[in-house]
DSSP file (Angstrom, degrees, kcal/mol; ACC not computed):
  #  RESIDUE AA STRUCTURE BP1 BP2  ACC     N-H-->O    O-->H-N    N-H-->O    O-->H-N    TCO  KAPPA ALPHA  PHI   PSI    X-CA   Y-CA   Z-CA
    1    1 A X              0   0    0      0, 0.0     2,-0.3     0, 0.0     0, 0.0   0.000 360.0 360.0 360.0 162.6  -45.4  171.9  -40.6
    2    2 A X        -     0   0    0      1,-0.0     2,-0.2     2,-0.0     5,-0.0  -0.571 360.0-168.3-115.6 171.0  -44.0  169.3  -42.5
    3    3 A X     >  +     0   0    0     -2,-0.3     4,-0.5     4,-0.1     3,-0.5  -0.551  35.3  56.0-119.2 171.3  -44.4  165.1  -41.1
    4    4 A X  H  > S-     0   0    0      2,-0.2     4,-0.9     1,-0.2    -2,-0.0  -0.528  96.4 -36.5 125.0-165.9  -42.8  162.4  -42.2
    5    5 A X  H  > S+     0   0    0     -2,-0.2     4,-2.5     2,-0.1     5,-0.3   0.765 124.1  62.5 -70.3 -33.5  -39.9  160.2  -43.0
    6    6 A X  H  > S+     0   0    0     -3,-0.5     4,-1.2     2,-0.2     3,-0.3   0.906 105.9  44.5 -71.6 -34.6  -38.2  163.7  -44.2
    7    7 A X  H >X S+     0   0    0     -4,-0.5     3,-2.4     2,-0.3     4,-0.9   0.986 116.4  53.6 -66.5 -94.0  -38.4  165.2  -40.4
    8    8 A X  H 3X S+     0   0    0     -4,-0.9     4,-2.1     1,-0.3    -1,-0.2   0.318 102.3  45.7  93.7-140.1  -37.2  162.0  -39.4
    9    9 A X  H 3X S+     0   0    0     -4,-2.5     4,-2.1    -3,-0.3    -1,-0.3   0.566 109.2  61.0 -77.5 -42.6  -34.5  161.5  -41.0
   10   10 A X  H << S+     0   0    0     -3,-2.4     4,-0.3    -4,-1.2    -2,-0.2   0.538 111.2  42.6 -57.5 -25.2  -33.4  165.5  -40.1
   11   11 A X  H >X S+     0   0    0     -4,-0.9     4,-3.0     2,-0.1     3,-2.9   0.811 113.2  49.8 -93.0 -59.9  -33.5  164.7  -36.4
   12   12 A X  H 3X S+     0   0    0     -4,-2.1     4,-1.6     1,-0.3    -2,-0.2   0.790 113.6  48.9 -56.4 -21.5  -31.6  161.0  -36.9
   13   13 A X  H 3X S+     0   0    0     -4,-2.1     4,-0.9     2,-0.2    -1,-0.3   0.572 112.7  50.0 -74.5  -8.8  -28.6  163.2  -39.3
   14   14 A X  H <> S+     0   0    0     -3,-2.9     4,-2.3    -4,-0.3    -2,-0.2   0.647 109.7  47.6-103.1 -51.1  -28.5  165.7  -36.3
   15   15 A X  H  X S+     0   0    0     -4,-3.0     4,-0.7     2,-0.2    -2,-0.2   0.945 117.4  43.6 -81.8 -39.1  -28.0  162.7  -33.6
   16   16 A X  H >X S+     0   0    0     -4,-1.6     4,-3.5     2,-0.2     3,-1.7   0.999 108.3  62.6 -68.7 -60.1  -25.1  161.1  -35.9
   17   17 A X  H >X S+     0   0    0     -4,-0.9     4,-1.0     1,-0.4     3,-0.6   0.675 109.5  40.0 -18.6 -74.4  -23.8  164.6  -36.4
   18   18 A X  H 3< S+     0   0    0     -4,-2.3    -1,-0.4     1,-0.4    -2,-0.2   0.135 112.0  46.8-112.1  10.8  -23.2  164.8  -33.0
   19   19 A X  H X< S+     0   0    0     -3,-1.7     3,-1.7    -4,-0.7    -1,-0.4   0.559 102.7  67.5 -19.9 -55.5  -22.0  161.8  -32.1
   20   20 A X  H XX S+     0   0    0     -4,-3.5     3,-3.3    -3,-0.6     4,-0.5   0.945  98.8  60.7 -18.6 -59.4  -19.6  162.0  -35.2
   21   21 A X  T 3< S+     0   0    0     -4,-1.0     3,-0.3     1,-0.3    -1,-0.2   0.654  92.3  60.7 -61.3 -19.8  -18.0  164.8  -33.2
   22   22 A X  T <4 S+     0   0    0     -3,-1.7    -1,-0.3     1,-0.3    -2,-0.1   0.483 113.5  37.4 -88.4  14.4  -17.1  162.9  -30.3
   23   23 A X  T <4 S+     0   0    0     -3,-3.3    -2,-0.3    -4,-0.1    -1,-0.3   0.550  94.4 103.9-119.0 -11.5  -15.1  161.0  -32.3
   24   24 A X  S  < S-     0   0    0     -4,-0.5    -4,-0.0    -3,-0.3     0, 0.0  -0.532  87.0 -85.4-110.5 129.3  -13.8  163.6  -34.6
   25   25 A X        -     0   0    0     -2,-0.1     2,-0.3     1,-0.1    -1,-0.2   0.275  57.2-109.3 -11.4 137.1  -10.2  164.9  -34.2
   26   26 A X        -     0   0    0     -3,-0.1    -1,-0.1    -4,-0.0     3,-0.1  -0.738  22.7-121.5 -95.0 153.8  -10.2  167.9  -31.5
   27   27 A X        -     0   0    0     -2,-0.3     2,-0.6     1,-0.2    18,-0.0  -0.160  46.0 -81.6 -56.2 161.0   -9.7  171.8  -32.1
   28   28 A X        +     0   0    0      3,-0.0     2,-0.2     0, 0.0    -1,-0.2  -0.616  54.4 178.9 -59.9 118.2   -7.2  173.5  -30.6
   29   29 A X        -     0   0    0     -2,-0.6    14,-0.1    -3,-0.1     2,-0.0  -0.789  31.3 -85.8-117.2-179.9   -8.1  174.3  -27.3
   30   30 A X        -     0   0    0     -2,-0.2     2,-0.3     1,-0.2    -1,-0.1  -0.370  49.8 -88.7 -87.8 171.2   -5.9  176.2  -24.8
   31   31 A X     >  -     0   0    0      1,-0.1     4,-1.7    -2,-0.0    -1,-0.2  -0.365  20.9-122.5 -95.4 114.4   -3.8  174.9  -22.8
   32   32 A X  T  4 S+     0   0    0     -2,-0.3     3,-0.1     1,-0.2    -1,-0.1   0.723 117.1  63.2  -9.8 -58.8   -4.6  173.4  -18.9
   33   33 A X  T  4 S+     0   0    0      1,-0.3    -1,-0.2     4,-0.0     4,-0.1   0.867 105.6  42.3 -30.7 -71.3   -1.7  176.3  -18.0
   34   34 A X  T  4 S+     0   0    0      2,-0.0    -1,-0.3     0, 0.0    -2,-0.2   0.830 105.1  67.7 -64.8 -31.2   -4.0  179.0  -19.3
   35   35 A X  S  < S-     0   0    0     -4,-1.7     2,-0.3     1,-0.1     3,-0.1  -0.441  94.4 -99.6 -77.1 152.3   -7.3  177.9  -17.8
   36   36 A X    >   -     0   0    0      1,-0.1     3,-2.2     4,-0.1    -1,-0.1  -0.345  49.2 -91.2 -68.9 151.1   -7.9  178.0  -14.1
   37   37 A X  T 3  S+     0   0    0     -2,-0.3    -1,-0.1     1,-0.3     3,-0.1  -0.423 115.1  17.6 -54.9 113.0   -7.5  174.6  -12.2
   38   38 A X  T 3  S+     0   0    0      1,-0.4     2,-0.6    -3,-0.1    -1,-0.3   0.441  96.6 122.0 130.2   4.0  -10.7  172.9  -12.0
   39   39 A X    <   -     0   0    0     -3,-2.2    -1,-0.4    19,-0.1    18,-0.0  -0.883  59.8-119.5-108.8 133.0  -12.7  175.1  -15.0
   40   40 A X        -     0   0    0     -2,-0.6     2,-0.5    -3,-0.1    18,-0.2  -0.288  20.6-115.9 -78.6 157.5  -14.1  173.4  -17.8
   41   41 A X  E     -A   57   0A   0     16,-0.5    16,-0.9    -6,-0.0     2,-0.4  -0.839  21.1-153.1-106.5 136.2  -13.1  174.0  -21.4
   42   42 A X  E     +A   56   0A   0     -2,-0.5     2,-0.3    14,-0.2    14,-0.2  -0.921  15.3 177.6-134.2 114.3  -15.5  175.3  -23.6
   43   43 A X  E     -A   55   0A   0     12,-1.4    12,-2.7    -2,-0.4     2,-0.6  -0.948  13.0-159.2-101.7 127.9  -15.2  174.5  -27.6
   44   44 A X  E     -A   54   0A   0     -2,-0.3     2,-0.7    10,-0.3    10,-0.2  -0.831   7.7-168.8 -97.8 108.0  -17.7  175.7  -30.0
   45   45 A X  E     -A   53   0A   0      8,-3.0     8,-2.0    -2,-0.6     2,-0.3  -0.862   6.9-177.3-103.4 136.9  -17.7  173.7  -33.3
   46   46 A X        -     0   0    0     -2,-0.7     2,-0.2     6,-0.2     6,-0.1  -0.992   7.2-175.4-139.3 132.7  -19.9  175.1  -36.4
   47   47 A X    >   -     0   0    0      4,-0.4     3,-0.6    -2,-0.3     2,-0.4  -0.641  39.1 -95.1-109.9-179.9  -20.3  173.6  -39.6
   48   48 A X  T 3  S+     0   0    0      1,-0.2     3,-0.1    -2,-0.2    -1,-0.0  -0.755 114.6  10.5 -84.1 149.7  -22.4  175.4  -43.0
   49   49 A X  T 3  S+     0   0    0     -2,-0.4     2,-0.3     1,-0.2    -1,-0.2   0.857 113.8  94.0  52.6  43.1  -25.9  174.0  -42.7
   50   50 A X  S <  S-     0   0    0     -3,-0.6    -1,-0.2   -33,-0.0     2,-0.2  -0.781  80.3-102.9-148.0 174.9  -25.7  172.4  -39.2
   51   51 A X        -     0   0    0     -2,-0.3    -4,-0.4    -3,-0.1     2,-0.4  -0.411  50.6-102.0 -90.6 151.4  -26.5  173.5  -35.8
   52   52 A X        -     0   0    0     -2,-0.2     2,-0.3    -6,-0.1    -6,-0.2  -0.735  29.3-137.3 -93.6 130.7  -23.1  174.5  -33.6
   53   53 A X  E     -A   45   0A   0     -8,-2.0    -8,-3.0    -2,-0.4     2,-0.6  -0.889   8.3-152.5 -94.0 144.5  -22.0  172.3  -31.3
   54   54 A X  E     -A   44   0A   0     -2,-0.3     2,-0.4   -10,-0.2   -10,-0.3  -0.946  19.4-169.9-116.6 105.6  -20.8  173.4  -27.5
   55   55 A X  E     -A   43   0A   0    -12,-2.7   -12,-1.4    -2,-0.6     2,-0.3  -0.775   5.0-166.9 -82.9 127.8  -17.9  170.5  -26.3
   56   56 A X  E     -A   42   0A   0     -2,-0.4     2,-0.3   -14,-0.2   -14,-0.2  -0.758   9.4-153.1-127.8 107.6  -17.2  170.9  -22.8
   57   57 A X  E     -A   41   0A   0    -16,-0.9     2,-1.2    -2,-0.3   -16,-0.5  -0.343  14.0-175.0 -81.7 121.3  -14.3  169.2  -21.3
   58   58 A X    >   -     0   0    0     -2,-0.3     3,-2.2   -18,-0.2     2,-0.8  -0.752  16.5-134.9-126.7 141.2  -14.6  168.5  -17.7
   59   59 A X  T 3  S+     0   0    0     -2,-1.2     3,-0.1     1,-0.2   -19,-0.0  -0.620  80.3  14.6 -88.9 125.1  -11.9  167.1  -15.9
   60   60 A X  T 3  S+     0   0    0     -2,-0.8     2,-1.1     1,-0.2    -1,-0.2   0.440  87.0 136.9  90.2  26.0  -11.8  164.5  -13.4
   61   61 A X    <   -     0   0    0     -3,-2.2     2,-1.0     1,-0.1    -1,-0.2  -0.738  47.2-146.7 -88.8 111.1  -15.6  163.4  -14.6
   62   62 A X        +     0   0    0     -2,-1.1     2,-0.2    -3,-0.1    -1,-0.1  -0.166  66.3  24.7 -76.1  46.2  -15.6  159.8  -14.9
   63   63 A X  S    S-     0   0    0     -2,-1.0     2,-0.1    50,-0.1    -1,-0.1  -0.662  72.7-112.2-169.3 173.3  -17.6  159.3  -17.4
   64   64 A X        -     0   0    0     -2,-0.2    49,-2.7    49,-0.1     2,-0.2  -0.385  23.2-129.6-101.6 159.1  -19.1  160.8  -20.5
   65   65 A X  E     -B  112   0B   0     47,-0.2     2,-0.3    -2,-0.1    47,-0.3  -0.805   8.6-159.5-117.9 171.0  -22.8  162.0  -21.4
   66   66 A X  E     +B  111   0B   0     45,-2.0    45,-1.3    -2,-0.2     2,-0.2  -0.999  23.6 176.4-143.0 106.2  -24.7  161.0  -24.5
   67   67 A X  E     -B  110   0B   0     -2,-0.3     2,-0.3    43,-0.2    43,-0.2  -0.613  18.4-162.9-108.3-176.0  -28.0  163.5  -25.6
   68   68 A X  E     -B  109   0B   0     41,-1.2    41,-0.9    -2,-0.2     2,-0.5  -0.944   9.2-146.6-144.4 160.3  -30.2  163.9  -27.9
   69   69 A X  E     -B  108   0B   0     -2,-0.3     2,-0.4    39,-0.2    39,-0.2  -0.931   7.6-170.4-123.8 120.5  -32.4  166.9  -28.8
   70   70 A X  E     -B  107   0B   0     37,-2.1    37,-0.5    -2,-0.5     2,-0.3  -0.773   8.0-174.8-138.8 125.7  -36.3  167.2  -30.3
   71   71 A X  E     +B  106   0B   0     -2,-0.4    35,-0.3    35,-0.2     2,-0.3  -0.680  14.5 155.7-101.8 143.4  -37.7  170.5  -31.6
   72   72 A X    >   -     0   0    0     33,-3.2     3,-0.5    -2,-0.3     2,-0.3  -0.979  45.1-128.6-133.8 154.0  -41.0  170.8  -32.5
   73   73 A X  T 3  S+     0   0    0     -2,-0.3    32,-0.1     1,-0.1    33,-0.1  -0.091  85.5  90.6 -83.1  37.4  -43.9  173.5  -32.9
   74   74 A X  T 3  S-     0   0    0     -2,-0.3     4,-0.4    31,-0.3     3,-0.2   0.535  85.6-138.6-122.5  16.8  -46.8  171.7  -31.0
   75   75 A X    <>  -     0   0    0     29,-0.6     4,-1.5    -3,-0.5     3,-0.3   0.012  39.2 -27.8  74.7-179.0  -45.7  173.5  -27.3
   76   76 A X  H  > S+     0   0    0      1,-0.3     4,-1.6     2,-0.2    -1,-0.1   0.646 126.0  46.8 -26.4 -57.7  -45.3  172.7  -24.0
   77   77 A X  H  > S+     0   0    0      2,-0.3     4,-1.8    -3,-0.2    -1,-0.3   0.886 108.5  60.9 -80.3 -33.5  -47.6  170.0  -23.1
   78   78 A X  H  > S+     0   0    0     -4,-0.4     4,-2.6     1,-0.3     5,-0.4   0.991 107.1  45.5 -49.1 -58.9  -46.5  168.0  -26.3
   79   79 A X  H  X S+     0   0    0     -4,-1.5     4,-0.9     2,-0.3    -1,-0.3   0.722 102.5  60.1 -57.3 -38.3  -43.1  168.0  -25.1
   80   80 A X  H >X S+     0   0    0     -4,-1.6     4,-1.4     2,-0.3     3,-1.3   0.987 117.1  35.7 -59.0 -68.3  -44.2  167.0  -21.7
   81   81 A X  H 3X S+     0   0    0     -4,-1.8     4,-1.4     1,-0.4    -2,-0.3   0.894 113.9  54.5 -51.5 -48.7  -45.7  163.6  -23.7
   82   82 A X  H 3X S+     0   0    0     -4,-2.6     4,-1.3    -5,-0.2    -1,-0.4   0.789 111.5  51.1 -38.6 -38.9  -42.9  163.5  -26.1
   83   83 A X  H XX S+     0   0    0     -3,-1.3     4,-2.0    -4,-0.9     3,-0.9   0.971 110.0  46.1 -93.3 -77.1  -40.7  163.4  -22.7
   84   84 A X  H 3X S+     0   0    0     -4,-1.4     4,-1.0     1,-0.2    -1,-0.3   0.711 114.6  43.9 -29.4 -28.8  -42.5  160.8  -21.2
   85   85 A X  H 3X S+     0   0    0     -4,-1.4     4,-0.8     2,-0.1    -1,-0.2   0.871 115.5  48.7 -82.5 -29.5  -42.6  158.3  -24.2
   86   86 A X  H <X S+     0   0    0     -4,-1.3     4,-2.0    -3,-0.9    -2,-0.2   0.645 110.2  49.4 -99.0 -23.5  -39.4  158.8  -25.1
   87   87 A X  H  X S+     0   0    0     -4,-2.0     4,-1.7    -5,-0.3    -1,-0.2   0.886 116.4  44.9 -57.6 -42.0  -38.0  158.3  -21.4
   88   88 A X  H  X S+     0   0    0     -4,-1.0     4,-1.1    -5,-0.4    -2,-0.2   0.848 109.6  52.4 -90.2  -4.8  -39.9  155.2  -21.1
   89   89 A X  H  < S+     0   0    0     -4,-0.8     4,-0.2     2,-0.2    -1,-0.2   0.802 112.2  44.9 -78.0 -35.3  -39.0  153.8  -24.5
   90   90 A X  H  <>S+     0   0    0     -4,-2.0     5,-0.8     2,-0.2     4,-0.2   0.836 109.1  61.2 -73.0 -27.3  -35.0  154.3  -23.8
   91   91 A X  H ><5S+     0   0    0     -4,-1.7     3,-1.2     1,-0.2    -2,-0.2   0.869 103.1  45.5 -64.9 -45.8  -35.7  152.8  -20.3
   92   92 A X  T 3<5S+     0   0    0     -4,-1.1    -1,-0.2     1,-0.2    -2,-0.2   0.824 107.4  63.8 -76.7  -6.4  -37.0  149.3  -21.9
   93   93 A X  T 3 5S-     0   0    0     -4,-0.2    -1,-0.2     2,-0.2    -2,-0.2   0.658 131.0-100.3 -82.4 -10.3  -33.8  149.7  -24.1
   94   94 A X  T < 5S+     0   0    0     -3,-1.2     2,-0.4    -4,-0.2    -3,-0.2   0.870  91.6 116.2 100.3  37.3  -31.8  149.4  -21.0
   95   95 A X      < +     0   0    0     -5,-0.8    -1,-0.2    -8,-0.1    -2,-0.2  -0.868  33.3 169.3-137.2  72.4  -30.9  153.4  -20.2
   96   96 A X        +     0   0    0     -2,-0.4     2,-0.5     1,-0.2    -5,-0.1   0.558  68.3  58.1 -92.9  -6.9  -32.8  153.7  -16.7
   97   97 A X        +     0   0    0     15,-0.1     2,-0.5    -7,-0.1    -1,-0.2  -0.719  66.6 141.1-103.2  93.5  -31.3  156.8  -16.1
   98   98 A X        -     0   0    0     -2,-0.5    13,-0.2    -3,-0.1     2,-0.2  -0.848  38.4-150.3-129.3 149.9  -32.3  158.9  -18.9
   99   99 A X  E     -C  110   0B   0     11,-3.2    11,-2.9    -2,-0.5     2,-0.1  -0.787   9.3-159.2-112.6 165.3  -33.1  162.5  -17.8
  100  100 A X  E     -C  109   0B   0      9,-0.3     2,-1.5    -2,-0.2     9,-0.2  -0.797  12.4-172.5-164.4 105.1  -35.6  164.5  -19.8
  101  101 A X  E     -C  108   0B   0      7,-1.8     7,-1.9    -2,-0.1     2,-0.6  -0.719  17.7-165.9 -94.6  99.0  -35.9  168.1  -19.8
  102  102 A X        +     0   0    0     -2,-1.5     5,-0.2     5,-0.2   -22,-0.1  -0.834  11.4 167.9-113.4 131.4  -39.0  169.2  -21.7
  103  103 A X        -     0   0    0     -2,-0.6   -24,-0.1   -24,-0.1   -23,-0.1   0.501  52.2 -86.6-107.9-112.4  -40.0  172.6  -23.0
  104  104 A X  S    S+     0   0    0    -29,-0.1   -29,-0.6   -25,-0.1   -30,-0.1   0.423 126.6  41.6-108.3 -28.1  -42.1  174.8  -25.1
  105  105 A X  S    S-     0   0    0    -32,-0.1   -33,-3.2   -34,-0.1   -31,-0.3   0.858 125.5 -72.9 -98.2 -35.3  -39.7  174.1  -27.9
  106  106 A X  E     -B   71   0B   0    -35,-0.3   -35,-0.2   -33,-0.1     2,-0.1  -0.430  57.1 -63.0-148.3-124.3  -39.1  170.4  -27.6
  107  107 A X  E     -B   70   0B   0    -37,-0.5   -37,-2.1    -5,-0.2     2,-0.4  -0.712  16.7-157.9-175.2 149.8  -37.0  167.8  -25.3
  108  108 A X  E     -BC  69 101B   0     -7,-1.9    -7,-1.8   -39,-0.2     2,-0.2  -0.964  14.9-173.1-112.9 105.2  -33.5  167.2  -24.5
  109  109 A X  E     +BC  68 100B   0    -41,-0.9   -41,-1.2    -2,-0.4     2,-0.3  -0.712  17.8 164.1 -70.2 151.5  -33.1  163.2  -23.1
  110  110 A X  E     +BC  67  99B   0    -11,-2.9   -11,-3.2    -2,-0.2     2,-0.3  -0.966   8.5 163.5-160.4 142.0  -29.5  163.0  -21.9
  111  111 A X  E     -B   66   0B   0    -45,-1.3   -45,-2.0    -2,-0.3     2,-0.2  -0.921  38.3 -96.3-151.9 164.4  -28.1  159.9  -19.5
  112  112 A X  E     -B   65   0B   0     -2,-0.3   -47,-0.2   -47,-0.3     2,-0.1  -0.366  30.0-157.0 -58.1 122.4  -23.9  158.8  -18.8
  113  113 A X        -     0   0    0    -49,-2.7     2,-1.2    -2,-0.2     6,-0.2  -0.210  16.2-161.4-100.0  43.9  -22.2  156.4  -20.4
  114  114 A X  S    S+     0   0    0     -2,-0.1     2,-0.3     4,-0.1    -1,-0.1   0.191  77.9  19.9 -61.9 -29.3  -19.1  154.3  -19.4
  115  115 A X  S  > S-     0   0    0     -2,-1.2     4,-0.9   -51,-0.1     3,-0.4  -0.992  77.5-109.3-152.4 150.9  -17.9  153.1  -22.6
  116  116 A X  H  > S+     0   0    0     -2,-0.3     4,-0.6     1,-0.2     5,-0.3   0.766 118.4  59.2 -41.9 -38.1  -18.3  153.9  -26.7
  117  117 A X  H >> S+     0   0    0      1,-0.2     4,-2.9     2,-0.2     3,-0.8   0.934 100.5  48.4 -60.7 -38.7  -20.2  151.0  -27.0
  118  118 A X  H 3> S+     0   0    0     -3,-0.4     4,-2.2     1,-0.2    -2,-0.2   0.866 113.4  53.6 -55.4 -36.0  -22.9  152.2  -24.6
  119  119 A X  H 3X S+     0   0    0     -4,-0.9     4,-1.0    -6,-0.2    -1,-0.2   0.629 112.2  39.9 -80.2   3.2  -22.9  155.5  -26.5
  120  120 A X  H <X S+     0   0    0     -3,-0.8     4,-2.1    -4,-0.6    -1,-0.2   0.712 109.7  57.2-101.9 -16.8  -23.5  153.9  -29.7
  121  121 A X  H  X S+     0   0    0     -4,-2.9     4,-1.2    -5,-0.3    -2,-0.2   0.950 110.0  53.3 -59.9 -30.5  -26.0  151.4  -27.9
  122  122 A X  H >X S+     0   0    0     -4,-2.2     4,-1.1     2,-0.2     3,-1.1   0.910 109.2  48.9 -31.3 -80.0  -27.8  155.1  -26.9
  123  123 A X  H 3X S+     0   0    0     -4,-1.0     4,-1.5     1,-0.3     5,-0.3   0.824 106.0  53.4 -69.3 -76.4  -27.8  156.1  -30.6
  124  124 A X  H 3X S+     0   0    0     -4,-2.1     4,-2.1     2,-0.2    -1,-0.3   0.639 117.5  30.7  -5.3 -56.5  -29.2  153.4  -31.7
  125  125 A X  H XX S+     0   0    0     -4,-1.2     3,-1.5    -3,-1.1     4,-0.8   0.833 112.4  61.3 -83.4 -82.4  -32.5  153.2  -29.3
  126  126 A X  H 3X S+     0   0    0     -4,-1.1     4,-1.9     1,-0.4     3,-0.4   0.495 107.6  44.8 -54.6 -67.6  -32.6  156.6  -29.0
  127  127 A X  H 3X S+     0   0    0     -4,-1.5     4,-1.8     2,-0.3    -1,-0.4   0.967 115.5  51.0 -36.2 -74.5  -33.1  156.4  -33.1
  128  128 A X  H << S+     0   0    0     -4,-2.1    -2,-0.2    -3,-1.5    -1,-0.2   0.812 106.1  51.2 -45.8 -26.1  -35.5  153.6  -32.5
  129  129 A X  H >< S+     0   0    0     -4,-0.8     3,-0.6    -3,-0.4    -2,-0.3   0.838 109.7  51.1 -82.5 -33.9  -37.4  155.4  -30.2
  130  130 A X  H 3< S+     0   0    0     -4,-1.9    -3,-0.2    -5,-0.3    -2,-0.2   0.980 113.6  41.9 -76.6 -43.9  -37.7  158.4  -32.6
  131  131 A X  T 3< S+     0   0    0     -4,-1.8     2,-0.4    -5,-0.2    -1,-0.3   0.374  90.4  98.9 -83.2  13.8  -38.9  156.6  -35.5
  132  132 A X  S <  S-     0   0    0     -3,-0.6     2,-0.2    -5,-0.3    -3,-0.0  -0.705  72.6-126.8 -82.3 145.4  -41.6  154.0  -33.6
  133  133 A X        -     0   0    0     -2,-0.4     2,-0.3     1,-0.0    -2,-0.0  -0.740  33.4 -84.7 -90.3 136.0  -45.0  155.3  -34.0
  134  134 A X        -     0   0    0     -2,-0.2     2,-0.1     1,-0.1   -49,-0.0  -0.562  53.8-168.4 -74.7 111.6  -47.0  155.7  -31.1
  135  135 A X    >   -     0   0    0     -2,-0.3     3,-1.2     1,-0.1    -1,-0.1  -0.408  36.0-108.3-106.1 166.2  -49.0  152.2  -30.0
  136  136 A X  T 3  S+     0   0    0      1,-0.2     3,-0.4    -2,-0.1    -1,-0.1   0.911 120.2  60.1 -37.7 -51.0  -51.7  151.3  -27.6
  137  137 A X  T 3  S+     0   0    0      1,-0.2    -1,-0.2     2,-0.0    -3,-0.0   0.382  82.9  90.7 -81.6  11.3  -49.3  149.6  -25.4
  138  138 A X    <   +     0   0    0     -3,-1.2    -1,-0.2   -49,-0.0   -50,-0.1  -0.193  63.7 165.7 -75.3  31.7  -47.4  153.3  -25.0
  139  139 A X        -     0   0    0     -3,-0.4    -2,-0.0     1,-0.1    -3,-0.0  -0.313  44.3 -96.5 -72.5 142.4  -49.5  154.1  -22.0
  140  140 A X        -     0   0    0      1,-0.1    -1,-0.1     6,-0.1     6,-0.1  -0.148  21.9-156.1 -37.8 116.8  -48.7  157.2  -19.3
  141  141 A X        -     0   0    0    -57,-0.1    -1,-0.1    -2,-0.0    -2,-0.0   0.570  42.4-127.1 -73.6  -4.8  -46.8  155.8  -16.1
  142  142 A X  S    S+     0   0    0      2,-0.2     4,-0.1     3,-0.1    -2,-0.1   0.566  80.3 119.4  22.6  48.5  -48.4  158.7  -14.9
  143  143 A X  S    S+     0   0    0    -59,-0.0     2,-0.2     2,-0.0    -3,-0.0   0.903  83.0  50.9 -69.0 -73.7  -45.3  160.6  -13.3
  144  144 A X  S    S-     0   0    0    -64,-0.1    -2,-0.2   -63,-0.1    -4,-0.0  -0.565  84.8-140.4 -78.3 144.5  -46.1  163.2  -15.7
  145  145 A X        +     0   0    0     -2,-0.2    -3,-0.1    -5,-0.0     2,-0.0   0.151  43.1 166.0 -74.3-150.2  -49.8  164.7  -16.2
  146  146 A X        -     0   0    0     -4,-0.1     2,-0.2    -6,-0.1    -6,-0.1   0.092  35.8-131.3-140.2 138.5  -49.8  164.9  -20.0
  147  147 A X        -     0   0    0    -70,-0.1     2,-0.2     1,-0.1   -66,-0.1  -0.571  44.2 -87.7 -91.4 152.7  -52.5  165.4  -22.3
  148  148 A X        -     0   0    0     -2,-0.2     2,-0.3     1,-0.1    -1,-0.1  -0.464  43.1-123.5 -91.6 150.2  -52.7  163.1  -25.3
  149  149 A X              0   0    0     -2,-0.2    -1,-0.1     1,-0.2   -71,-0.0  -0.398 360.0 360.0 -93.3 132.4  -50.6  164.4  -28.3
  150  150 A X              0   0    0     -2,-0.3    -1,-0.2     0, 0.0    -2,-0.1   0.554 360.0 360.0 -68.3 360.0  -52.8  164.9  -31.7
């Protein structure tokens, strides 16, 4: 598997991607009429050589959520540690609700946002967090068990 700036740099064009899109003109979607009251709206956007994105408008949520995604090959317990570093690193950025769903393939961090600026302040650590290198002073709260990542 390949390391690096070029990896990276592939996750941080992925996190603008999709941020781009929440800014980005919307598709047609149907019309309140046609949907049942209360049912969220579900657009699927696909570009060539990107990942689809799934917008879902939900109505009467007061406010919007902000994710980010990271796949890797190194399994389960990596992603546990990857979930934990990356949790506690957006939390000293000021994001103390960050959820973090990790699995066998990566981890998904995701928290709410109130305003564009908060989502860009998001993008922005989130990005800092990917590309910091793992220090002494990144130590286990121990919440999570995790085994230490090679």
């Amino acid at each position: 598997m390949r390391r690096g700036p070029g990896r990276t740099l592939g996750a941080l064009a992925a996190l603008v991607f999709a941020y781009a899109c929440q800014h980005a003109q919307p598709a047609k979607t149907p019309s309140p009429s046609a949907a049942s009251p209360g049912a969220a709206v579900l657009e699927l956007r696909t570009l060539d050589d990107r990942p689809a994105i799934g917008l879902v408008q939900r109505d009467g949520d007061p406010m919007a959520a902000v994710a980010v995604g990271v796949a890797h090959d190194f399994g389960s317990e990596a992603s546990l540690a990857l979930a934990e570093l990356f949790e506690a690193r957006l939390g000293r950025a000021g994001f103390r609700d960050v959820r973090a769903q990790a699995h066998g393939l990566g981890v998904v961090l995701s928290t709410l946002v109130a305003t564009p600026a908060d989502a860009t302040r998001f993008v922005r650590a989130a990005t800092a967090a990917l590309g910091s290198p793992v220090q002494e002073g990144d130590r286990s709260r121990g919440r999570l068990r995790a085994p230490r990542v090679r």
